[in-house]
Backbone as CSV, one residue per row, in Angstrom:
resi,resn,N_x,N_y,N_z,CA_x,CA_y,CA_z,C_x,C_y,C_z
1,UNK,-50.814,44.244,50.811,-50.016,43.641,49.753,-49.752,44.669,48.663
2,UNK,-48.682,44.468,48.406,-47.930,45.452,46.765,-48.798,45.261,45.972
3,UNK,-49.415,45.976,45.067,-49.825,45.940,44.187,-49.103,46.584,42.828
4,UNK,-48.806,46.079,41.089,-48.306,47.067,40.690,-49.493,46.831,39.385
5,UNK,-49.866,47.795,38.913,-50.425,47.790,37.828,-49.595,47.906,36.258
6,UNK,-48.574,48.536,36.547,-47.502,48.461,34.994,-46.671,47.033,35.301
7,UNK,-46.247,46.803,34.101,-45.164,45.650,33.770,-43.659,45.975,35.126
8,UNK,-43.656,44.638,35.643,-41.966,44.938,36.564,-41.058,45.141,35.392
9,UNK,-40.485,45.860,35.701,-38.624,45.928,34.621,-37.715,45.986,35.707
10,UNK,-36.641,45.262,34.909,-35.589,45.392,35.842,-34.123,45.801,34.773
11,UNK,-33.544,46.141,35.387,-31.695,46.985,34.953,-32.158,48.064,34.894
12,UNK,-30.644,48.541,34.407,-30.625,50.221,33.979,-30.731,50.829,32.560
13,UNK,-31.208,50.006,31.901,-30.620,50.253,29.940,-32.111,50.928,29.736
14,UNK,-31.703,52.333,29.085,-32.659,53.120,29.570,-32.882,53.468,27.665
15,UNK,-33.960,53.889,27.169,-34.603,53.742,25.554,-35.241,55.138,25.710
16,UNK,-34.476,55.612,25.065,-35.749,57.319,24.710,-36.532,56.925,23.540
17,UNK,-37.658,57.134,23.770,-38.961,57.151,22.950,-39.143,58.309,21.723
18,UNK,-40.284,58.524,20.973,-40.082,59.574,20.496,-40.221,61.257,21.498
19,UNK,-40.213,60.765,22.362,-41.035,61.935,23.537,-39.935,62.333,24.165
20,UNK,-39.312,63.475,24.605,-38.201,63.834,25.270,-38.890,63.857,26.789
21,UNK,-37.796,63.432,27.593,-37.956,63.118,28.811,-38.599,64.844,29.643
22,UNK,-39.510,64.840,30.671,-40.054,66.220,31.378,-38.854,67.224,31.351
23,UNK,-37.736,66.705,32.064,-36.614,67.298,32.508,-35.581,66.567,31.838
24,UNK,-34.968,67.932,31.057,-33.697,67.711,30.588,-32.516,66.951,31.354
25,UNK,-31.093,66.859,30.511,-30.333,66.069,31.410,-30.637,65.068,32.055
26,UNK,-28.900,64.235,32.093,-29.115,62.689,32.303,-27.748,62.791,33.692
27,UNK,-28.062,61.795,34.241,-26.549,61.688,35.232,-25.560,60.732,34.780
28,UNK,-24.462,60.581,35.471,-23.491,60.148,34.600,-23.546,58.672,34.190
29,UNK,-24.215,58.277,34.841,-24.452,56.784,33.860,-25.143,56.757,32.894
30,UNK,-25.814,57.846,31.933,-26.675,58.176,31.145,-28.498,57.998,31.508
31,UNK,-28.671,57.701,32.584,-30.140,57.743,32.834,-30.860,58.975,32.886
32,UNK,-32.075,59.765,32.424,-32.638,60.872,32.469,-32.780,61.584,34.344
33,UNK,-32.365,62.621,34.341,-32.304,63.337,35.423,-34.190,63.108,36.056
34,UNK,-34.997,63.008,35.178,-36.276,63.253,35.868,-36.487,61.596,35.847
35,UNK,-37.855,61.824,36.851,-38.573,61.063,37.562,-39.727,60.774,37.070
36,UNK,-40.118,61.747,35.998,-41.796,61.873,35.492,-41.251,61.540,33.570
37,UNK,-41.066,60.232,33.272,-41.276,60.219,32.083,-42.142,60.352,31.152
38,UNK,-42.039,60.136,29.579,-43.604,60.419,29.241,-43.887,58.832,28.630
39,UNK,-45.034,58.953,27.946,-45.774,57.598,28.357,-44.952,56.532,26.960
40,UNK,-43.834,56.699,26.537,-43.129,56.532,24.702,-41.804,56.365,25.773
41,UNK,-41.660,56.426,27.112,-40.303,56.224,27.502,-40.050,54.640,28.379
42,UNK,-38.684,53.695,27.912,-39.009,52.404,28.869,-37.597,52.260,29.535
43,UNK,-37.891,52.206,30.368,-36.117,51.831,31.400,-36.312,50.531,31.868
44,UNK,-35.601,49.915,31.283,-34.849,48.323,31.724,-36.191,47.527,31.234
45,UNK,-35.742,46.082,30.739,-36.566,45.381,29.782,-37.812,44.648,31.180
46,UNK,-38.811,44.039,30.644,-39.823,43.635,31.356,-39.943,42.015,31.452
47,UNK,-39.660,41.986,33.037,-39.927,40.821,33.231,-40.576,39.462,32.217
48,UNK,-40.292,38.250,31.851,-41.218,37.385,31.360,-42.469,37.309,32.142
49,UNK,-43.537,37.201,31.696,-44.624,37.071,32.609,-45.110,35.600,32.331
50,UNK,-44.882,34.791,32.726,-44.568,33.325,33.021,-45.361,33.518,34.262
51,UNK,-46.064,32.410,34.606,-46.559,31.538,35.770,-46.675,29.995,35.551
52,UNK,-46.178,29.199,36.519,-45.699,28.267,37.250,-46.855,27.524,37.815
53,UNK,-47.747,26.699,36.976,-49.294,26.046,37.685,-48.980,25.216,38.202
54,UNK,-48.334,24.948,39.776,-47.358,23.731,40.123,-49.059,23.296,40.693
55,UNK,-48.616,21.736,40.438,-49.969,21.465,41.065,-49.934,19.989,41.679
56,UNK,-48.738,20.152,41.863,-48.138,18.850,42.782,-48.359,17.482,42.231
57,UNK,-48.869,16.464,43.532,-48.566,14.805,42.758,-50.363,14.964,42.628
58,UNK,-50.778,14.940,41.195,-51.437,14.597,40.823,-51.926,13.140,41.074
59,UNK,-53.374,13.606,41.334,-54.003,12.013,42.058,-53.848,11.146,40.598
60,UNK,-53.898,9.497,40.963,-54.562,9.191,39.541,-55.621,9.189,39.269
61,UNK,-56.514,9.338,37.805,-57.713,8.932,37.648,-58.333,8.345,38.451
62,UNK,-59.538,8.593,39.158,-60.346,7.116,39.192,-61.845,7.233,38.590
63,UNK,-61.591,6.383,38.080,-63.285,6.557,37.184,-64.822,6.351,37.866
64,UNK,-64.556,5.176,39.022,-65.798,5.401,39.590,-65.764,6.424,40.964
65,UNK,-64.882,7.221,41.329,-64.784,8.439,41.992,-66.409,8.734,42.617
66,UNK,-67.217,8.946,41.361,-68.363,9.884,41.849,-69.658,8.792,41.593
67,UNK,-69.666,8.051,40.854,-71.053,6.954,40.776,-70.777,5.940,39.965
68,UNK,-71.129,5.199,40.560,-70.947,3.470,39.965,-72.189,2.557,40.289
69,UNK,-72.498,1.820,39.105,-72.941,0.645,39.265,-72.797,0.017,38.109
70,UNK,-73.337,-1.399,38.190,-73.187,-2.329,37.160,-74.822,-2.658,36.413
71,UNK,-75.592,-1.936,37.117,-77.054,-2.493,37.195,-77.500,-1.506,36.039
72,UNK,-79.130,-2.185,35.129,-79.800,-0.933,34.445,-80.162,0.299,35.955
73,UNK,-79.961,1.191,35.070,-80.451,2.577,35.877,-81.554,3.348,34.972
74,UNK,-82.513,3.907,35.321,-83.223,4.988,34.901,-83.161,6.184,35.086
75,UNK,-84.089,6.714,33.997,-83.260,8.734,34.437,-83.595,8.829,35.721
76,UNK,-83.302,10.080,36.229,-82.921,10.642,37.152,-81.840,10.623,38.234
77,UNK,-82.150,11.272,38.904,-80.455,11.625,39.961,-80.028,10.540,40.403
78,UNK,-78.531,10.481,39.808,-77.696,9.656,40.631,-77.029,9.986,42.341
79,UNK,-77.021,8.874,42.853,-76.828,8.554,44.270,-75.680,8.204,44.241
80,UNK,-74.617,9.772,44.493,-73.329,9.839,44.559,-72.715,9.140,45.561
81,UNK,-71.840,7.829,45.258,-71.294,7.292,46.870,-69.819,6.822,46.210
82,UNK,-69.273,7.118,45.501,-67.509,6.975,44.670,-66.957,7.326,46.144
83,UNK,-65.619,6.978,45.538,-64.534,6.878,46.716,-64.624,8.938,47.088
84,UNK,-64.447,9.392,46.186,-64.425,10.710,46.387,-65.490,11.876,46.905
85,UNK,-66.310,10.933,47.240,-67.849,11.639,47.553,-67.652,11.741,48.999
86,UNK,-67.775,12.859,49.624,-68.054,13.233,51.163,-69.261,13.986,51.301
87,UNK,-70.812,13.647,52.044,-71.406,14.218,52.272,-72.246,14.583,51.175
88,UNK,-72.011,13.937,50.440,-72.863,13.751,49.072,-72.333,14.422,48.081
89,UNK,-70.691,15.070,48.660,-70.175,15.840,47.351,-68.650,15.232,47.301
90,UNK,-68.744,15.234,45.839,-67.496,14.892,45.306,-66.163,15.526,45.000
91,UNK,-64.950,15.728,45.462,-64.067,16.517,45.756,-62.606,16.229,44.629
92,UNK,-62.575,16.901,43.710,-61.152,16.129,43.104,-60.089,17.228,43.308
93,UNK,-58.474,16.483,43.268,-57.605,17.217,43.632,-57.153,18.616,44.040
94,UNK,-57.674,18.795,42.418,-57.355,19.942,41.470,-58.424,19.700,40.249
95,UNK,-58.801,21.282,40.177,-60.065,21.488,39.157,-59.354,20.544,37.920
96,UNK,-60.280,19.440,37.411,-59.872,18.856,36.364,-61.477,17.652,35.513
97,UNK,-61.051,17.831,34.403,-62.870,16.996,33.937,-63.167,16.028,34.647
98,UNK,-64.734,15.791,34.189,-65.306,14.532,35.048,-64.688,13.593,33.561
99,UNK,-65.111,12.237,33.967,-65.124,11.379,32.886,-66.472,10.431,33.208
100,UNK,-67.594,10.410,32.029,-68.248,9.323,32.204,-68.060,8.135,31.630
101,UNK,-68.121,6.695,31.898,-68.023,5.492,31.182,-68.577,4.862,30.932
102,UNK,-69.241,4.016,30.173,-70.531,2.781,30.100,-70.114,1.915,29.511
103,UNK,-70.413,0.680,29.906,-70.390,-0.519,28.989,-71.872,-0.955,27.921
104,UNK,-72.424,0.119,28.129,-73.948,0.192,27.402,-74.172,1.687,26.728
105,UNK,-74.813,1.560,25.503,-75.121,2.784,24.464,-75.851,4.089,25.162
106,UNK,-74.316,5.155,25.633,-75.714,6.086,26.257,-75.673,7.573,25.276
107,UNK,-75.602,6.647,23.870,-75.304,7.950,22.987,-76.775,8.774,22.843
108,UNK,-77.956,8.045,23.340,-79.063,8.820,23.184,-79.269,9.221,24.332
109,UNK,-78.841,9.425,25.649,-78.719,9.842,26.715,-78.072,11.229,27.336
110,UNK,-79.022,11.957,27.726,-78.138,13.667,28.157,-77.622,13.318,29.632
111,UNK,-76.764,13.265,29.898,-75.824,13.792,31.168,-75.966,14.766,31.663
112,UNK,-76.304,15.497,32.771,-75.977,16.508,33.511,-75.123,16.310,35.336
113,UNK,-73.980,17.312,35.069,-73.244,17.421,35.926,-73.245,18.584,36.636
114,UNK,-73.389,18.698,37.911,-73.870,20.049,38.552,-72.226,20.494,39.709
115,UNK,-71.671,21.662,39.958,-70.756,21.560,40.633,-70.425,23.111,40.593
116,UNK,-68.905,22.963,41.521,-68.249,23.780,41.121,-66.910,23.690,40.747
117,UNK,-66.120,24.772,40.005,-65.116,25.180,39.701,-63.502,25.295,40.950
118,UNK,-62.453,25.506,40.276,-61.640,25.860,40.867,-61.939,27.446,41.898
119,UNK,-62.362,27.687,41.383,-62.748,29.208,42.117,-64.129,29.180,42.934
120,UNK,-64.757,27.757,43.073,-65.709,28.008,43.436,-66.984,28.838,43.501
121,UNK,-67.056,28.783,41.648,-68.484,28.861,41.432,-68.842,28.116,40.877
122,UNK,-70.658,28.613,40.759,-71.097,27.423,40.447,-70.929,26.498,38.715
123,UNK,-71.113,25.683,38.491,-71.018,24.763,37.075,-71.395,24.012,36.556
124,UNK,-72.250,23.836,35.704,-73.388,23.051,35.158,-72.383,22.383,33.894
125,UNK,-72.548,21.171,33.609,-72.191,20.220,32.149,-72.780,19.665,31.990
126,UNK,-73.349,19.830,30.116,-74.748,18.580,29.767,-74.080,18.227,28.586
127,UNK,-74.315,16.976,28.305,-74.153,16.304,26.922,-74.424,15.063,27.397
128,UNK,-74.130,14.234,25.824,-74.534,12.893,25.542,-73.886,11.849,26.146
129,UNK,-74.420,10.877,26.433,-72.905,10.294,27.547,-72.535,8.860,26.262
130,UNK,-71.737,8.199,26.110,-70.963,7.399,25.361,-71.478,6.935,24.963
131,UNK,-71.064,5.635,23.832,-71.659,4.875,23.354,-71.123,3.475,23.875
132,UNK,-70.628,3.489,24.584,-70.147,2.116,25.198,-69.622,1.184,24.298
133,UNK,-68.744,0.198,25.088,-68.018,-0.705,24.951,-67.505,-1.701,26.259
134,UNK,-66.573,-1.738,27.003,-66.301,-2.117,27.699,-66.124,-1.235,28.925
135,UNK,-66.659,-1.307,29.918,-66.628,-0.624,31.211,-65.217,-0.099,31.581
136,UNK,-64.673,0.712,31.340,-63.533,1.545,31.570,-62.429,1.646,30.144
137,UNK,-63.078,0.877,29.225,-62.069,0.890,27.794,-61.919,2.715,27.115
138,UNK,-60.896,2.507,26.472,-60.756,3.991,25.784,-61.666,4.690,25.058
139,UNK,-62.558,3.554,24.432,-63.585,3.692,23.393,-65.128,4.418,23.969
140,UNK,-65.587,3.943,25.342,-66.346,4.055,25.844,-66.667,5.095,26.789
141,UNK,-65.791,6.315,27.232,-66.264,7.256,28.221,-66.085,8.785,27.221
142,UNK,-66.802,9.825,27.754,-66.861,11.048,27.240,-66.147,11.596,28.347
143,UNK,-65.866,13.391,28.193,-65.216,13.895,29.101,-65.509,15.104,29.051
144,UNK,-66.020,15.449,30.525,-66.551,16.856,30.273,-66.136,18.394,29.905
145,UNK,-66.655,19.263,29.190,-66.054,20.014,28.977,-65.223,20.634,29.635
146,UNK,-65.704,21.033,30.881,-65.675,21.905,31.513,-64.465,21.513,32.589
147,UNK,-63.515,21.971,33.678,-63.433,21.417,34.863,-63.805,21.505,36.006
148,UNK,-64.090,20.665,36.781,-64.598,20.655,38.175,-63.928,20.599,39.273
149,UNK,-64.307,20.995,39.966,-63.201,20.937,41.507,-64.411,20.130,42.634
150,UNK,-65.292,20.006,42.469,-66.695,19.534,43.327,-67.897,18.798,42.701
151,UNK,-68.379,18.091,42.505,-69.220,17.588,41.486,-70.551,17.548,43.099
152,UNK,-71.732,18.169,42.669,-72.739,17.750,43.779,-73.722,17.136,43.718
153,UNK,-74.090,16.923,41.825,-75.321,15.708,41.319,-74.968,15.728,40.337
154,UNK,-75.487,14.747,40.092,-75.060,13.798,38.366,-76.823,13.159,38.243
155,UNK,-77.087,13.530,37.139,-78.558,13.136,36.790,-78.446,12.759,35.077
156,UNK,-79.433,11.667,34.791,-79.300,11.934,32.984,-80.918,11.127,32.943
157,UNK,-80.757,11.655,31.465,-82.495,11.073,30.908,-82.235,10.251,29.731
158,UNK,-82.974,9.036,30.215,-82.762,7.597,29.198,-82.622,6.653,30.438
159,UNK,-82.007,5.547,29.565,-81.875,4.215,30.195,-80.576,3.952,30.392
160,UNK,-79.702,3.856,31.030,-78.694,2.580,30.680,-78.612,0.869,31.473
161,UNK,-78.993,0.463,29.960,-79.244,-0.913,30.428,-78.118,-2.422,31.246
162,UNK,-77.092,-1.179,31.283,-75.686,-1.950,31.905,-74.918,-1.009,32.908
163,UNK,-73.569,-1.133,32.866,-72.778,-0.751,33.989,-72.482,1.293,33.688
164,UNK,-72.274,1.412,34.565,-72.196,3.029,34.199,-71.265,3.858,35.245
165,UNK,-70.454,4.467,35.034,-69.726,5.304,35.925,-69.322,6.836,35.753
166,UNK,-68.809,7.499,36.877,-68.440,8.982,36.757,-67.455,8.872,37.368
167,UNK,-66.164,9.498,37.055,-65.218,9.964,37.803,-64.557,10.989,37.490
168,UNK,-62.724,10.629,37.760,-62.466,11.903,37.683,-61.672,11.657,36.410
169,UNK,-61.139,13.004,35.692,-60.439,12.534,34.127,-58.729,12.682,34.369
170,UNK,-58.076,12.799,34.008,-56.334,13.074,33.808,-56.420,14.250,32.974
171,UNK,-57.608,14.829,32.612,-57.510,15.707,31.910,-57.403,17.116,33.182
172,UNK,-56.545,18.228,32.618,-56.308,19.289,33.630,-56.667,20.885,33.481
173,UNK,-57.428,21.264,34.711,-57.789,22.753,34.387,-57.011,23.662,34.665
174,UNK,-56.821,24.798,34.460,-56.265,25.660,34.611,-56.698,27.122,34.833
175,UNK,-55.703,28.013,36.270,-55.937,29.086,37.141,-56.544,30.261,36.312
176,UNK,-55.593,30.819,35.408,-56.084,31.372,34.103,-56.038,31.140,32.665
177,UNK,-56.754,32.344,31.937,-57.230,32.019,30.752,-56.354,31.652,30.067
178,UNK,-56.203,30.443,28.741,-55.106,30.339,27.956,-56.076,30.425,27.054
179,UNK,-55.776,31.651,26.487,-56.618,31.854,25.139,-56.429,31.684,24.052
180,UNK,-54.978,30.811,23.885,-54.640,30.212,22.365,-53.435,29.401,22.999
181,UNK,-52.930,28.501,22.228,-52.171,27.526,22.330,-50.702,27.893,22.753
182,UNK,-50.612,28.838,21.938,-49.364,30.048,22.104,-49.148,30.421,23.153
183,UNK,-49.783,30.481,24.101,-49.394,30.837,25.910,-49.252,29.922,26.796
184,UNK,-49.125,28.750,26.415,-48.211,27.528,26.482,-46.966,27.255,26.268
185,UNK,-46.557,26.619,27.570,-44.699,27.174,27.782,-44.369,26.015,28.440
186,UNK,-45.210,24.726,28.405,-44.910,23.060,28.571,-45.659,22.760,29.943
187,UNK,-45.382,21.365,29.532,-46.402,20.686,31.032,-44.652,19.952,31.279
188,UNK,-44.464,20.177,32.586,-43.180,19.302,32.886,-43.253,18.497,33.901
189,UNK,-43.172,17.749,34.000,-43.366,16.082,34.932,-42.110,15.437,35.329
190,UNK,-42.560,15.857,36.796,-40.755,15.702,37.374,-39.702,16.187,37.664
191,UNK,-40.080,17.388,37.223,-38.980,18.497,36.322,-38.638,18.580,34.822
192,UNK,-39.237,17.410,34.357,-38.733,17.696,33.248,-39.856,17.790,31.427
193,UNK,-39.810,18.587,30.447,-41.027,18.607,29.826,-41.470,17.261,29.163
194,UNK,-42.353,17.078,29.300,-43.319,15.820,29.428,-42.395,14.904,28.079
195,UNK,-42.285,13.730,27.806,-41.862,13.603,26.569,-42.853,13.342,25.311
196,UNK,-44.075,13.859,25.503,-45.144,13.941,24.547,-46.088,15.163,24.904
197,UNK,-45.965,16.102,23.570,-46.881,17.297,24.467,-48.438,16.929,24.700
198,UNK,-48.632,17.884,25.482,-50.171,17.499,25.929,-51.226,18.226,25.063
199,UNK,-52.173,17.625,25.161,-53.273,17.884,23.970,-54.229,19.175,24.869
200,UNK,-53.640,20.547,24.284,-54.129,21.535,24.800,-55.719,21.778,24.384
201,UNK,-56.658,22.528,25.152,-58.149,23.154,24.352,-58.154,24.317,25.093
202,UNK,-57.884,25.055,23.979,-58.035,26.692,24.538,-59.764,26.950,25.152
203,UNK,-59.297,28.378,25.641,-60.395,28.558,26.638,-61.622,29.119,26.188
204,UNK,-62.623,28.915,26.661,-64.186,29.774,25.656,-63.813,31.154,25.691
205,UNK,-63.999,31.522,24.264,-63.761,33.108,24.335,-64.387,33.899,24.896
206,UNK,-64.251,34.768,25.910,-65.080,35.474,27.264,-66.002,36.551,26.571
207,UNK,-65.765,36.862,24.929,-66.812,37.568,24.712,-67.852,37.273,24.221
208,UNK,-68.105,35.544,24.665,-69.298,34.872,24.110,-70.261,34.448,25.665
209,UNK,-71.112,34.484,25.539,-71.915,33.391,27.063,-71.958,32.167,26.759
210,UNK,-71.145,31.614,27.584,-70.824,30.147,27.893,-72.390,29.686,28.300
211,UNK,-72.349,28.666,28.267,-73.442,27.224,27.796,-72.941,26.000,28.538
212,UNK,-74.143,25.152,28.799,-73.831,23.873,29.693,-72.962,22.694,28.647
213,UNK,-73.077,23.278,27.590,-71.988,22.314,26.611,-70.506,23.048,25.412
214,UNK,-70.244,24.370,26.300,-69.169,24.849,25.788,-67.865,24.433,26.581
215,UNK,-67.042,25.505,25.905,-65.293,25.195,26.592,-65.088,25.017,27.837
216,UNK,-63.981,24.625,28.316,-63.888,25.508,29.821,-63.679,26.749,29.800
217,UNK,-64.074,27.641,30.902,-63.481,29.069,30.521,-62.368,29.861,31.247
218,UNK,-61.539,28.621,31.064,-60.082,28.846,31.256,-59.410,28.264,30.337
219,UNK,-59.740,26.958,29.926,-58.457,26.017,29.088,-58.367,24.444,30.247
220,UNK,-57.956,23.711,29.007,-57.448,22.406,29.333,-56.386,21.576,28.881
221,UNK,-55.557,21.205,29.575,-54.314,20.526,29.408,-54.465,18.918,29.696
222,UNK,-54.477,18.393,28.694,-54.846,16.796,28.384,-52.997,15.807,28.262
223,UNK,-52.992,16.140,29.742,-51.441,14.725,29.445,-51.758,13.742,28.294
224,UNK,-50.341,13.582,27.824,-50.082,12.139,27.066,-50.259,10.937,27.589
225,UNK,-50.430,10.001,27.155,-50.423,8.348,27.320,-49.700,8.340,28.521
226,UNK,-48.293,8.926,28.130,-46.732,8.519,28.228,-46.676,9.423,29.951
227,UNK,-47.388,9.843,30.292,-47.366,11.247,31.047,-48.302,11.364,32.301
228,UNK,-49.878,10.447,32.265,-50.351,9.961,32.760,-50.197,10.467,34.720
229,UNK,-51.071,11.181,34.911,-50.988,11.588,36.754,-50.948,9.915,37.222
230,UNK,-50.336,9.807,38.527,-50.479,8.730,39.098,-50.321,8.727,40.421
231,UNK,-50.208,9.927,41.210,-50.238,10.046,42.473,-48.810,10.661,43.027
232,UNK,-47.777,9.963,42.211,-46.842,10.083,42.688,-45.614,11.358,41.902
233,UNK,-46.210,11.480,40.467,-45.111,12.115,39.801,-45.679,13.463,39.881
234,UNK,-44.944,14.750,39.919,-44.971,16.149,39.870,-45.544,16.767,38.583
235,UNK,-46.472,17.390,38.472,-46.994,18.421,37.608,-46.843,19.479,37.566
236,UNK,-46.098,20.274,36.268,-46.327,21.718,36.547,-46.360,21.909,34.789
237,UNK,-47.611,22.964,34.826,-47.925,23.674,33.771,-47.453,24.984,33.619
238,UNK,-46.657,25.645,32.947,-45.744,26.970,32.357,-46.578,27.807,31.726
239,UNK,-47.119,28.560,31.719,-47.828,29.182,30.480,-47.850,30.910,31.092
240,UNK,-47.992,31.626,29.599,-48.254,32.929,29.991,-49.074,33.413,30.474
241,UNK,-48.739,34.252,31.001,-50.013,35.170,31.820,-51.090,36.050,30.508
242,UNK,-52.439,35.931,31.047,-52.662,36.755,29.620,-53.387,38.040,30.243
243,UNK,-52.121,39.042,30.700,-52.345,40.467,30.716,-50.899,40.731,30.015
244,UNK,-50.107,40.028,29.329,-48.795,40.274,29.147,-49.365,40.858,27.268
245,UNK,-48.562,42.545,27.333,-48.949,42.463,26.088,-50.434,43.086,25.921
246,UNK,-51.333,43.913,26.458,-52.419,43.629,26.630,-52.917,45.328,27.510
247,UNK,-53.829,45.780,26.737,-53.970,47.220,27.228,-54.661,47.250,28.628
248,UNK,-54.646,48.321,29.042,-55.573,48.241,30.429,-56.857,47.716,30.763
249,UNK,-57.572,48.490,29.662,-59.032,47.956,29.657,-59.520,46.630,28.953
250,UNK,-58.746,45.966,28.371,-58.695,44.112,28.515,-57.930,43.534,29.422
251,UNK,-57.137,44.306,30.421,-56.543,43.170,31.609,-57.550,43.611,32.682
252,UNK,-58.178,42.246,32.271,-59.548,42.333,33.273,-59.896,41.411,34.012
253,UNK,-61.008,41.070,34.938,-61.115,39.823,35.670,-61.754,38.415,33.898
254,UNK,-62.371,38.896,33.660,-63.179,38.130,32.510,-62.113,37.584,31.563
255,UNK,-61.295,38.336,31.337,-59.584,37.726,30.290,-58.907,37.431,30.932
256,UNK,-58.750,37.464,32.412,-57.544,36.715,33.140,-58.001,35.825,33.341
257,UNK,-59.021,35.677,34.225,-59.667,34.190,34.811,-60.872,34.050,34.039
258,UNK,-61.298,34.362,33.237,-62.422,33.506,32.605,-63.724,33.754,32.636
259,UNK,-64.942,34.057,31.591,-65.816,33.804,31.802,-66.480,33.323,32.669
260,UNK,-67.833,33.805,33.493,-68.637,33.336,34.215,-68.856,31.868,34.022
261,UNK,-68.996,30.712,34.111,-69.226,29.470,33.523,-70.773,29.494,33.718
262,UNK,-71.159,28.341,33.064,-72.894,28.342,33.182,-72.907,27.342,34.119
263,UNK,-74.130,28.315,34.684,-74.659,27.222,35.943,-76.374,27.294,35.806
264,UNK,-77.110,26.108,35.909,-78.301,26.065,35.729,-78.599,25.372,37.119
């Protein structure tokens, strides 16, 4: 496969720098006779570096996906059997958060979610799980930081004295890093851009060590109400590439794709 390490350009509209070209003379369309420019010289403007996160018909939510019941539970490991569980592991579309729900207080309760990533490594998420309300209401589920592409145990410490679930969120991960809001270039549904933008969370900054309760370390794209995956409508996320702009020795694996995530 091609590989190129400089920016593609394309035309002929050729910019002398402050640096005179190796070899004098130009040919008659005015382009420099040489081949070896110096490093202050640019011929023809540079591609947008745009990528296209098509990510097809987004499943819908389902919340009890990865564990359900209605019963008190006590800590320890949950006994993954959701619609999405094969073999004791849980599989969603496309890397995107878990969501937990309760109809009972599990604000004094730690969550842990064990898995992996779009890239398939490994991924640990801990925090507090809700404070409940009604078993699937808006009020009542948390959402994990992180995204998952595999969930393989779900464990927490406390009680919940009512109904409790894990699934999957509408919330969406992404291939690489979006390291500020600004490299966002729309979520379009259908073809067309969403008619409510989506509630972006930039990505953990890669020069920190990520934690079982930090960012994702890529970024997350949170559809609108209005916008909602449902199986059937088209997703695609626009955003810049982030080597665009960007010296050699930061276009790296760690700033393109992301921090190691924590795995315990």
């Amino acid at each position: 496969m091609t590989h190129f390490t400089d920016p593609l350009r394309q035309g002929a509209a050729y910019f002398e720098g402050a640096q005179k070209w190796n070899t004098p003379g130009t040919t008659p369309n005015g382009l420099p006779l040489s081949t070896s420019p110096s490093d202050t010289q640019n011929l023809g403007a540079p591609h947008t570096q745009m990528f296209a996160y098509q990510m097809g018909t987004v499943s819908t939510p389902l919340a009890s996906g990865v564990f359900f019941t209605t019963a008190s539970t006590g800590s320890g490991t949950l006994t993954s059997t959701g619609a999405l569980v094969t073999a004791g592991v849980a599989t969603f579309d496309i890397p995107r958060q878990a969501r937990i729900t309760a109809s009972t207080n599990l604000a004094t309760c730690v969550i842990t979610l064990r898995g992996t990533d779009g890239y398939g490594q490994s991924l640990t998420w801990q925090g507090i799980g809700p404070s409940g309300n009604v078993l699937g209401s808006a009020g009542s589920f948390v959402d994990t930081a992180s995204a998952f592409k595999t969930i393989t145990t779900a464990s927490f410490t406390g009680l919940a004295s009512a109904g409790i679930q894990i699934g999957s969120s509408p919330n969406l991960g992404l291939p690489y890093v979006m390291a500020n809001k600004g490299m966002s270039m729309g979520l379009f549904v259908d073809g067309a851009t969403a008619s409510i933008a989506p509630t972006l969370t930039n990505a953990f900054t890669p020069t920190g060590t990520p934690t079982a309760s930090t960012a994702d370390v890529r970024g997350i794209v949170a559809p609108a109400t209005t916008s909602l995956p449902d199986g059937t409508k088209l997703f695609t996320f626009v955003m810049v590439t982030p080597n665009t702009n960007t010296t050699i020795n930061t276009d790296n694996r760690v700033n393109t794709f992301g921090a190691v995530p924590f795995s315990s």
